[in-house]
Structures are given as C-alpha cells and as structure tokens.
N, C-alpha and C positions, 0 to 999 in steps of 0.2 A: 188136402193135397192128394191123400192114396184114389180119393174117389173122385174125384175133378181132371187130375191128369190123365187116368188109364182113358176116361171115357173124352176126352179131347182130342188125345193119339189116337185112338180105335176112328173118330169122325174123319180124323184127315185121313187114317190109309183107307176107308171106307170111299171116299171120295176119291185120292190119287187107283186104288184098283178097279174101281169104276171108269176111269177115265184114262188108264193106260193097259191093263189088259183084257186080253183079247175075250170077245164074251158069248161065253157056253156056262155050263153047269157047273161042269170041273173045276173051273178057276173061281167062281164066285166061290164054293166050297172051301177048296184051296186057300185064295187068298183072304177071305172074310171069315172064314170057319176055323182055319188051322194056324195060319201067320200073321195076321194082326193081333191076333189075342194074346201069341205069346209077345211079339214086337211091345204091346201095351202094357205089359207086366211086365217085363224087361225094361222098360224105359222109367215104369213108375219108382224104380229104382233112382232114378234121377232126384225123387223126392226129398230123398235122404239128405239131399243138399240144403233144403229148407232146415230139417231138421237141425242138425250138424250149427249151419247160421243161425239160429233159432238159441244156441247153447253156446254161445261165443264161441262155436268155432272148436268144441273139443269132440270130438269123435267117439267120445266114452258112452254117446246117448245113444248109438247104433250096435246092438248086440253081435259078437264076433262071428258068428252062421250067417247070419241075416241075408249077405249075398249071396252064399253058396244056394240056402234054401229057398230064397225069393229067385235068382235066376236059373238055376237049374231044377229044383223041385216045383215051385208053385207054379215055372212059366210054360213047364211042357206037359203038366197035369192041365191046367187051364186051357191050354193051345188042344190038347188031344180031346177032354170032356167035351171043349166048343165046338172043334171041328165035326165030332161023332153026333152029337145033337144035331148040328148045323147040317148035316148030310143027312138024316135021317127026317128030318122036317121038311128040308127042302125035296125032297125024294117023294113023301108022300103026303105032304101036306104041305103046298108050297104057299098057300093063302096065311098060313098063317107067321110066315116070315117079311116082314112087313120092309125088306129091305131089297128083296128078290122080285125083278119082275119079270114076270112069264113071256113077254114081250120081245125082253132085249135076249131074255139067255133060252130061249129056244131057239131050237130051227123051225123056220118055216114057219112062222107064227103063233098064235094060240091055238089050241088042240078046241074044235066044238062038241 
C-alpha cells in the first residue's frame, strides 16, 4: 500500500498537471517537483485506512505521531528534496528527466 498508492497519485497529478497547466519550466518544476510529491505523501496517509481495517478496525495499530510526522515532516521534506533535484536536473540536464519535454516547456522550440 505505502509503495502502490504514493506512485498512483503522483501518475494522475502528473497527467491532470500536464494537461491543465500552463507550460514553461516553472510549472513543470512547480507542480511535478514540489506539489505532487507532497500531495502523494499526504494522501499515502489514506493508507492507514487499509491498516486500521486490516486490525478489525482498532486504531491501536497506527502509532500516536504517525500523522503529525508523515504530514507535516516527511511531506515537506519530500516535496522540498524532489523539487530541489527536480529543478536542478531539469535546469542542466533536462535529457535525463524522462518526464520533461524540451518541446512542450520551452519557447520557441528546441535550442540546436
């Protein structure tokens, strides 16, 4: 579940921000580098519901931190590491972001 969900959510906002906004650099960065990552860790918290049913249903199997430190520490640690990467690759090595096309998010087409 932790590894099945996050990378599910990450495909659909990867797809909805492809296909609703606007496209330059910034926003692929933005929204693929910084906001889906935490959206997908944020949500993977949804998991806990498997768990929880999993244990008929007593909430004793989910440790008392566990949402503080999954959505506020692991989701804006993850969101900020991905983004920083994601903007640094995409900046100077955009070939090897296999998700970035030089195409759509430049101006004026590919640079020869």
């Amino acid at each position: 579940m932790f590894g099945a969900v996050p990378v599910g959510i990450s495909t659909l906002l990867q797809r909805a921000s492809i296909a609703w906004l606007p496209r330059n650099l910034f926003m692929f960065i933005f929204g693929q580098g910084f906001v889906s990552p935490a959206i997908a860790v944020s949500l993977t918290a949804a998991a806990l519901g498997v768990h929880v049913a999993l244990a008929d249903g007593s909430p004793t199997v989910v440790p008392a931190g566990y949402a503080l430190s999954v959505l506020l520490l692991l989701a804006t640690g993850e969101a900020w590491f991905t983004g920083m990467s994601t903007a640094l690759i995409a900046v100077y090595r955009p070939a090897w972001v296999t998700t970035y096309d030089v195409r759509r998010y430049r101006l004026g087409g590919p640079r020869t």
